[in-house]
C-alpha positions in Angstrom: -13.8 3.1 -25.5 -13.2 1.6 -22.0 -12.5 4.6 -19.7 -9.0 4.5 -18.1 -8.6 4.4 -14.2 -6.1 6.5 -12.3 -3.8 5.1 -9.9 -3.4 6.6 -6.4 -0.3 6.8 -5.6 -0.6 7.7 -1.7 -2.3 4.2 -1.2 0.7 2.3 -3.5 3.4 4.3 -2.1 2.0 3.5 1.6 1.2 0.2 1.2 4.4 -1.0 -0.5 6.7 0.8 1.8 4.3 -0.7 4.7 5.1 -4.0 3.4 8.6 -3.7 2.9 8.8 -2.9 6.4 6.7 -5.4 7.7 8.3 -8.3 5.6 12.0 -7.7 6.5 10.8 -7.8 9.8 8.7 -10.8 9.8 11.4 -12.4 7.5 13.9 -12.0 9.6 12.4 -13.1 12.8 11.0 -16.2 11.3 14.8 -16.7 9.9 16.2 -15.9 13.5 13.4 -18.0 15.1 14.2 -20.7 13.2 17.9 -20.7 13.7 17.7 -20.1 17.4 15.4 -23.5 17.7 17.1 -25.6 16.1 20.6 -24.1 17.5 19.2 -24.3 20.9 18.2 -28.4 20.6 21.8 -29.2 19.3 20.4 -30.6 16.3 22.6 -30.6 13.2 23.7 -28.4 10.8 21.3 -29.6 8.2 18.2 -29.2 10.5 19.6 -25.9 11.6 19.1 -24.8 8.0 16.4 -26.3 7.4 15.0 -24.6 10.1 15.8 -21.4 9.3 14.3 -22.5 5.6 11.3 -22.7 7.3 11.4 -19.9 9.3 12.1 -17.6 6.3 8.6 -19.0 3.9 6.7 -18.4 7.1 7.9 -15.0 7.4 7.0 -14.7 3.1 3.4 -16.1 3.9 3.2 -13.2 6.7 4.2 -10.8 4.5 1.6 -11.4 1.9 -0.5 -11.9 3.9 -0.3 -8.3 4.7 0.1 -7.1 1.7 -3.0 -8.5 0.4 -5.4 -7.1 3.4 -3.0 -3.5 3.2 -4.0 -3.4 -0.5 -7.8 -4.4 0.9 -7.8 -1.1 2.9 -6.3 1.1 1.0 -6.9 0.0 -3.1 -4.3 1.3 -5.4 -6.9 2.2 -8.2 
C-alpha cells in the first residue's frame, strides 16, 4: 500500500497568500503600465486596450512565475 503524504499547510497557506499578493500587484501595474503608455502616445482606443491586454498577461506570467519558485522554497508536501 503506497504510503500517504501529509500536506503542510504553513508552506500552502504562505505561499498562496504570498502569491495573491504579489499577483494583484504585478497585475495591476502591468494593467496600469500598459494603459498609461498607450494613453500617453495618443494612440487609439483600440491600442489603449490592447495595451493594457498586454500589460495584464505579463503581470499573469510574473505571477506564476512566482508561484512556481515560492512553491520551490517552500514545497507543500
Amino acid at each position: 500500500m503506497a504510503t500517504a503524504s501529509t500536506t503542510n499547510w504553513t508552506n500552502l497557506v504562505n505561499v498562496f497568500g504570498a502569491t495573491m499578493i504579489v499577483g494583484t500587484e504585478a497585475v495591476g501595474a502591468g494593467g496600469a503600465t500598459g494603459w498609461a503608455v498607450a494613453s500617453l502616445l495618443k494612440m487609439g482606443d483600440q491600442v489603449v486596450i490592447g495595451a493594457t491586454v498586454i500589460g495584464v498577461i505579463a503581470g499573469l506570467v510574473a505571477t506564476v512565475a512566482f508561484f512556481r519558485s515560492a512553491y520551490r522554497v517552500e514545497p507543500f508536501r
